[in-house]
C-alpha positions, -999 to 999 in steps of 0.1 A, spaced: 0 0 0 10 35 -10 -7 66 17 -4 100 9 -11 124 39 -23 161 36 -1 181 58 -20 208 75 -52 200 94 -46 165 90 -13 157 104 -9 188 122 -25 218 134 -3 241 119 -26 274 123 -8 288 152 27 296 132 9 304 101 -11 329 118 19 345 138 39 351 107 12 368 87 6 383 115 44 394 120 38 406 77 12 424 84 27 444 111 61 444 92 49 459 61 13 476 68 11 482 106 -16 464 105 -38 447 134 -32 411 139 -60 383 122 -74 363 154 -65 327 153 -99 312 146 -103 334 119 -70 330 100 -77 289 105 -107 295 78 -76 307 52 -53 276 53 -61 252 26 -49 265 -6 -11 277 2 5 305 15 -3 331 -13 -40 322 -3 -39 326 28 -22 361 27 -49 375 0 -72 364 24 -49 384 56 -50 411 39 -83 415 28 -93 404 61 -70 437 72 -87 458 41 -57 463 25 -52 460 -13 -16 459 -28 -3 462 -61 7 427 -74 45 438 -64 41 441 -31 18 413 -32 47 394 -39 66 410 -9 39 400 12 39 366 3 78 363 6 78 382 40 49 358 55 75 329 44 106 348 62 87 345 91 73 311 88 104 296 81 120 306 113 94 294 130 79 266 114 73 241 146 69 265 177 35 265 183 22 239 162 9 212 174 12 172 158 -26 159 162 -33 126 191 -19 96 179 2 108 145 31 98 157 22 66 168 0 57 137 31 65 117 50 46 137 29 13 132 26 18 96 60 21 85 70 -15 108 39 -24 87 62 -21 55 32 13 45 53 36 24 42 72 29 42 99 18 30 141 25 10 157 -3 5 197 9 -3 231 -8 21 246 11 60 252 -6 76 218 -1 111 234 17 89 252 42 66 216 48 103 198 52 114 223 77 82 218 95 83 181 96 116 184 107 114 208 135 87 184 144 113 153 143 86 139 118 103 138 82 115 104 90 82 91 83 79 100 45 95 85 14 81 119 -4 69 155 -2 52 172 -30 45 207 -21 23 239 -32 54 251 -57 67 219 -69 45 211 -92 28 241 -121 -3 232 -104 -13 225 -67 -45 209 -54 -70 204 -60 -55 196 -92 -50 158 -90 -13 159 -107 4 166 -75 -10 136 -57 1 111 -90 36 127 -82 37 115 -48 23 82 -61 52 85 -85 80 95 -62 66 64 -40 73 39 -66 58 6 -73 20 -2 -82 4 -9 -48 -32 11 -46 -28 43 -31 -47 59 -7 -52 98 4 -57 108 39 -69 143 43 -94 169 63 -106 196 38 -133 200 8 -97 205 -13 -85 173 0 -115 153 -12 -118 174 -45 -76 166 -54 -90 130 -44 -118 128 -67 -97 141 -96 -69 116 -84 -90 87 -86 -76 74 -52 -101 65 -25 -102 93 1 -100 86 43 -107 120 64 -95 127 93 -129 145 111 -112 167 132 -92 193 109 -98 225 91 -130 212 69 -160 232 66 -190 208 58 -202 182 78 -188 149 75 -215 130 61 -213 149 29 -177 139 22 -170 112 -5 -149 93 15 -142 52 20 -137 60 52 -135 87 85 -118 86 119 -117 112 145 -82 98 164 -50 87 144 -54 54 165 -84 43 144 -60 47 109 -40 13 109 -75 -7 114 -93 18 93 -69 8 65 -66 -30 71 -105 -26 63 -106 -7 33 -73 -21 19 
């Protein structure tokens, strides 16, 4: 079996250093108020770019596309210093991983966001030892929920075995869909509708369920 992982929201709640450096940018460069947390958390999904438009509207600030683009690469100054200080790894990742790599699972992390600043997150985390492969937000022309990032990780995994795609968002199932790889959400990340209207094989709300979830569906 072949399991690619969404990173943020699924693995991790990542929200708390993704909020601090745009809100670090938008002091920085605007003196701008800071975005509350539980607001900023309905931004992360579709990559850093995203989720500063969304800051800075949020702020009521409109930029030329310039310093758009200064925006964006000061929010990534700041997360990249701080990739792992506040963010927390959700119950039972660690051990789920754990289990399924001595299970002979090769894995690996399919995210939106760049795939140096996801490494240096897994790494401050002492996760990156998990995954075989990282496709990220900029590695690809397109991100999801375009499906070709997901066949890369497929690709970068090797082999034939089926693949399956473990994520928490509406993008996650839609990158899924398009994929053609059955979907398994994890209930308790950054999705906005309720979990019944998901097309998914399967859901869990703790990482401890995953193993036996995928002994079923495998």
């Amino acid at each position: 079996m072949r399991l690619i992982f969404d990173l943020d929201g699924t693995l991790i709640d990542s929200a708390p250093d993704l909020n601090a450096a745009a809100n670090r940018m938008l002091a920085e460069m605007f003196d701008a108020p800071p975005v509350p947390l539980e607001t900023f958390a309905t931004f992360i999904g579709n990559g850093i770019p995203k989720q500063v438009e969304r800051s800075l509207r949020h702020a009521g600030i409109e930029v030329s596309p310039e310093r758009f683009e200064e925006a964006v690469a000061t929010f990534k100054k700041h997360y990249a210093a701080a990739p792992a200080e506040k963010t927390i790894v959700f119950d039972g990742v660690r051990e789920a991983l754990e289990e399924l790599r001595r299970e002979g699972v090769r894995m690996a992390v399919c995210t939106n966001k760049s795939e140096d600043l996801a490494w240096l997150a897994l790494k401050g985390l002492g996760m990156d030892h998990f995954f075989d492969a990282l496709v990220g937000g900029e590695t690809l022309p397109v991100k999801k929920p375009d499906p070709e990032p997901l066949h890369e990780c497929a690709r970068r995994l090797g082999g034939d075995a089926p693949v399956f795609y473990v994520g928490d968002s509406e993008t996650d199932e839609k990158a899924a869909a398009a994929a053609g790889y059955p979907l398994l959400l994890y209930t308790e990340g950054y999705r906005k509708k309720p979990v019944e209207a998901f097309d998914a094989v399967g859901t869990f709300g703790h990482f401890r369920e995953l193993p036996g979830l995928l002994k079923q569906v495998g």
